[in-house]
C-alpha positions in Angstrom: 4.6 -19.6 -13.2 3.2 -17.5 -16.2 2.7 -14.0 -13.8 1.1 -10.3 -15.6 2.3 -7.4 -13.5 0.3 -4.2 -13.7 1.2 -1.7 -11.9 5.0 -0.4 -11.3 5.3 2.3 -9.0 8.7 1.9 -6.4 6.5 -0.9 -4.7 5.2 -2.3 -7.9 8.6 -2.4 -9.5 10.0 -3.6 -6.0 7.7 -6.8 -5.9 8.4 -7.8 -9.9 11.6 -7.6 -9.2 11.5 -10.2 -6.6 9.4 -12.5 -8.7 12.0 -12.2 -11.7 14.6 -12.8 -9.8 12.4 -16.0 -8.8 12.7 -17.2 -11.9 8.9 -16.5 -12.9 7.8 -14.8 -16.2 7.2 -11.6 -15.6 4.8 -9.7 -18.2 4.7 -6.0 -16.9 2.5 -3.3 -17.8 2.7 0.3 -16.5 0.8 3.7 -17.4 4.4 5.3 -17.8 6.3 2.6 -20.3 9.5 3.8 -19.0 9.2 1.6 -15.8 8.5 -1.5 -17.7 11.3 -0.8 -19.8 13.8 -0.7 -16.8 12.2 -4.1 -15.9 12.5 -5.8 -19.2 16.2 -4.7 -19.2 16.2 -7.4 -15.9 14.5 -9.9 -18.0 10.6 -9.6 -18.0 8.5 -9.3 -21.0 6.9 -5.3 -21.5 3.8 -5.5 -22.4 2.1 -3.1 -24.9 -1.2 -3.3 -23.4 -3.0 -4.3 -19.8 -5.0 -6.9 -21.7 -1.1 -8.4 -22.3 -0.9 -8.3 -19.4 -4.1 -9.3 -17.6 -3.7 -13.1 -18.5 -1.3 -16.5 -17.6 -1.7 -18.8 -14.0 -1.9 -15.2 -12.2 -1.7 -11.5 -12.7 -0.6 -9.2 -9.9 -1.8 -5.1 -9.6 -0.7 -2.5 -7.4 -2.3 0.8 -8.8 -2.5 3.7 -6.3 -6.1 4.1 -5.6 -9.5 2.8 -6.6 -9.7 5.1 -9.8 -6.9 4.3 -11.3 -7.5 0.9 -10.7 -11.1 1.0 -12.0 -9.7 2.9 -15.2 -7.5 0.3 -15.9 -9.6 -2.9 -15.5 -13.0 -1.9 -15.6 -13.3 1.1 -17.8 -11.4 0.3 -20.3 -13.1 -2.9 -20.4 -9.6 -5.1 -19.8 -11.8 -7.2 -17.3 -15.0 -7.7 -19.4 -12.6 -9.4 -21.9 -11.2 -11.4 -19.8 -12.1 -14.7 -18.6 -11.4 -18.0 -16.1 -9.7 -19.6 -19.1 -7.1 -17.1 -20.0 -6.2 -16.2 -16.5 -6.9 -18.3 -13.6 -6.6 -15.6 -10.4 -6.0 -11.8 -9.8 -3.9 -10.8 -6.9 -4.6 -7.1 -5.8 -2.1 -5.6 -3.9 -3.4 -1.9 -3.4 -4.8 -0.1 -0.5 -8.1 0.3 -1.8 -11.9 0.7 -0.2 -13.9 -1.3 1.4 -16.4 -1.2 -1.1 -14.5 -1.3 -4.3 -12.7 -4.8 -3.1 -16.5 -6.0 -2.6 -17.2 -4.7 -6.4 -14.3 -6.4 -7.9 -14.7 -9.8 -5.9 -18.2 -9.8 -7.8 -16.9 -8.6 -11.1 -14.4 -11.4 -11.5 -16.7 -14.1 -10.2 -19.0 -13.1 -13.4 -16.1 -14.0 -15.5 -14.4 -17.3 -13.8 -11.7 -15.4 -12.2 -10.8 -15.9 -8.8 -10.0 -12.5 -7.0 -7.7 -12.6 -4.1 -7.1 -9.2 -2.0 -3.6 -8.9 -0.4 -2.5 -5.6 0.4 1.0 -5.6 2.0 2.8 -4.3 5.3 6.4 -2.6 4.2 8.0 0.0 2.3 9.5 -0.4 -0.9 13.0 -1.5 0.7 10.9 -4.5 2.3 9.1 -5.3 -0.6 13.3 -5.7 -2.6 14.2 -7.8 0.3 11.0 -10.1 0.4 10.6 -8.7 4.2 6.7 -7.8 3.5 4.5 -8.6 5.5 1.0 -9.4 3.2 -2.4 -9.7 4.6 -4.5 -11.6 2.3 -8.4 -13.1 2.0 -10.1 -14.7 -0.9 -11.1 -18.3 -2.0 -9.0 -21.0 -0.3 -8.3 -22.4 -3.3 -6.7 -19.9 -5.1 -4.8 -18.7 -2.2 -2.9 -22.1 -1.8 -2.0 -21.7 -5.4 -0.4 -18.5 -5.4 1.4 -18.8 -1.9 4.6 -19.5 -3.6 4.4 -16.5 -5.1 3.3 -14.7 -1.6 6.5 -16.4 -0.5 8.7 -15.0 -2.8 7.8 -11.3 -1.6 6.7 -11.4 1.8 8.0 -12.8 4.9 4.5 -14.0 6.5 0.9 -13.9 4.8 -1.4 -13.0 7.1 -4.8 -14.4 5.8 -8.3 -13.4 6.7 -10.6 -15.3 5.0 -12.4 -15.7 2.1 -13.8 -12.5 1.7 -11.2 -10.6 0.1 -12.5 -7.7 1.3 -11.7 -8.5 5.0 -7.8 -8.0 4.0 -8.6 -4.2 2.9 -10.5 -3.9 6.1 -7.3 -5.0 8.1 -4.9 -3.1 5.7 -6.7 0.4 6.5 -7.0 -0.6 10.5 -2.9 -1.2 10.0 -2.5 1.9 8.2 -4.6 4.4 10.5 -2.6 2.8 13.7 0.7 3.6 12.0 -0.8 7.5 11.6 -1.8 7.7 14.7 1.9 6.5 16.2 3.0 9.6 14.0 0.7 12.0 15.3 1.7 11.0 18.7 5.4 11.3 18.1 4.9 14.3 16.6 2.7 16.1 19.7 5.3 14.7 22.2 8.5 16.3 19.8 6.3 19.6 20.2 5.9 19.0 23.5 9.6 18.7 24.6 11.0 21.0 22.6 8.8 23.6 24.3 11.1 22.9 27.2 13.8 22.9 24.8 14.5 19.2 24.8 15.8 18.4 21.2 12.6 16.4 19.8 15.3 13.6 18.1 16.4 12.8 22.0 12.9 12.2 22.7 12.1 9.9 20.0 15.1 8.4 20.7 14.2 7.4 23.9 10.3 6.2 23.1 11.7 3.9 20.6 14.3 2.3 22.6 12.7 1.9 25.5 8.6 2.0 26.0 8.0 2.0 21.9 10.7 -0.7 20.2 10.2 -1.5 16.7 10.2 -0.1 12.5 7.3 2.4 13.1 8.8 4.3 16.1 12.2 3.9 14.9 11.8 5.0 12.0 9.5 7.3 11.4 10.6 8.6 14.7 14.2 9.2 13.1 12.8 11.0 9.6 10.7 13.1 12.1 13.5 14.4 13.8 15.6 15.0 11.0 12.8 16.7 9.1 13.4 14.1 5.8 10.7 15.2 3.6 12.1 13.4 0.7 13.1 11.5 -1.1 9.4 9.9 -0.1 8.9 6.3 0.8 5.2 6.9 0.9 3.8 10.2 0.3 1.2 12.5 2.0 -1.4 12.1 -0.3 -1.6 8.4 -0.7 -1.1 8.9 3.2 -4.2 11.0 3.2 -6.1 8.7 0.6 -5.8 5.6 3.3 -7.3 7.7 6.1 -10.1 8.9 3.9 -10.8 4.8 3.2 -10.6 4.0 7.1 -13.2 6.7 7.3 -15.2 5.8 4.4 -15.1 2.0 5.9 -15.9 3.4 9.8 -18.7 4.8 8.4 -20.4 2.0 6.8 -19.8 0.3 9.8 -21.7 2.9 12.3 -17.4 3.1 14.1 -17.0 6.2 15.4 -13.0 7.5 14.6 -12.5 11.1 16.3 -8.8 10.5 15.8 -8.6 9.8 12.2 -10.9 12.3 11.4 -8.5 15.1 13.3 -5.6 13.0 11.2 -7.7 13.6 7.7 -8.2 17.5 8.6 -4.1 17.7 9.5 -3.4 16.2 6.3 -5.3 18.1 4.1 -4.1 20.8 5.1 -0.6 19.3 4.8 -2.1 19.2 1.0 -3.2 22.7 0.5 0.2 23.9 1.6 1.7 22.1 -1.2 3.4 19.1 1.0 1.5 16.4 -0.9 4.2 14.9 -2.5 6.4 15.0 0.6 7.0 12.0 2.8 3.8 11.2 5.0 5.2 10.7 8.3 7.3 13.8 8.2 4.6 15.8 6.8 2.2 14.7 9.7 4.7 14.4 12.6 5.8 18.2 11.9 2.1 19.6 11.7 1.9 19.2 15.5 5.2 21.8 15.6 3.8 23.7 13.3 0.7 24.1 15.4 2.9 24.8 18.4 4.6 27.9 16.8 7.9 26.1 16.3 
């Protein structure tokens, strides 16, 4: 297929690579030119400008929040210039909000463009294997037509729907689990190392035995290590995705007590300057901090 790609942070880059190495072309656009350049050096085509890039049978973005996302498309009028003839669907792989997905759905209907949300499960390292896990919704249609490509990244698409802002719904309940596993490894570390029990022994054990799999494993093995960087996924976007599951809980009338004690514990993770450090570290280690340890 004729694929744009806007968008190339580590996951970004990770994803194009995999649809290169597909055999797709690849158009790429990024803010900072010097990650398109080290993709056109593996083949695809650097475009100069979004609008490049915002055309062909599909266009794929993963931008890190709802601004920058609305800068690129919507303010600077790349969308309004677009239309159904020039590029037939947009999938949007960021964690956005609620809200914004249900703005954008509408947008691209007013222009013939079908608009497809499919924020993905994974860490960069997945996302270079094709081991993601994607959670999609949007028109039927559309989604059968880009599932090759799904395929090509992901290990299993999880659909939702045709509401594409039911996969942004699912992506924030996903990502508010995973920070409250943290926050739980990170009270029990606090707690057994008050009884001077090394805090990787216990985590250890939770993840082997009651607590198998990647989130225990391995977030309970960069707790205990205290890996801050280099970052997988950083406090801030960490933060960001609470804030949206709050945002989101709200307009629903859902009580969240526990992400809202997550939110205040990562923004003070912030004002201490850790923003740029790895999430789960940077959460998991507030509880010792609180502890005295």
């Amino acid at each position: 297929m004729n694929i744009g790609f806007i968008g190339l942070g580590n996951m970004g880059s990770a994803i194009a690579g995999r649809l290169l190495k597909a055999n797709h072309t690849v158009r790429v656009w990024n803010r900072s030119p010097a990650n398109a350049q080290k993709l056109a050096a593996q083949g695809a085509q650097a475009a100069e400008t979004p609008d490049e890039a915002f055309k062909g049978d599909a266009v794929f973005s993963m931008l890190g929040d709802d601004d920058a996302l609305r800068a690129v498309l919507l303010d600077s009028g790349v969308l309004g210039r677009a239309s159904g003839g020039a590029l037939r669907v947009h999938i949007n792989m960021a964690t956005i909000s609620v809200a914004f997905a249900d703005e954008l759905a509408a947008r691209h209907a007013e222009r013939g463009i079908a608009y497809i949300s499919a924020p993905v499960l994974g860490r960069p390292d997945a996302a270079a294997a094709g081991k993601l896990n994607i959670v999609a919704a949007g028109p039927a249609s559309a989604l059968e037509t880009v599932q090759p490509l799904l395929d090509v990244v992901g290990q299993k698409t999880w659909r939702f729907g045709e509401i594409a802002s039911r996969a942004n719904v699912v992506k924030l309940t996903m990502n508010f689990m995973l920070a409250a596993a943290i926050e739980s490894m990170g009270e029990a570390a606090a707690l057994a190392t008050g009884y001077e029990i090394k805090a990787g022994d216990i985590l250890e054990l939770a993840s082997q035995t009651l607590f198998p799999g990647p989130v225990y494993q391995g977030y309970g093995r960069l707790i205990a290590a205290s890996a801050y960087e280099p970052a997988g996924f950083k406090a801030r976007l960490g933060l960001k995705d609470v804030r949206l599951a709050l945002a989101a809980a709200e307009a629903a009338t859902t009580p969240m007590p526990l992400a809202s004690q997550i939110r205040d514990t990562m923004l003070e993770a912030l004002a201490r300057g850790e923003g740029e450090k790895e999430f789960g570290v940077v959460l998991g280690r507030a509880a010792m901090r609180r502890a005295g340890r």
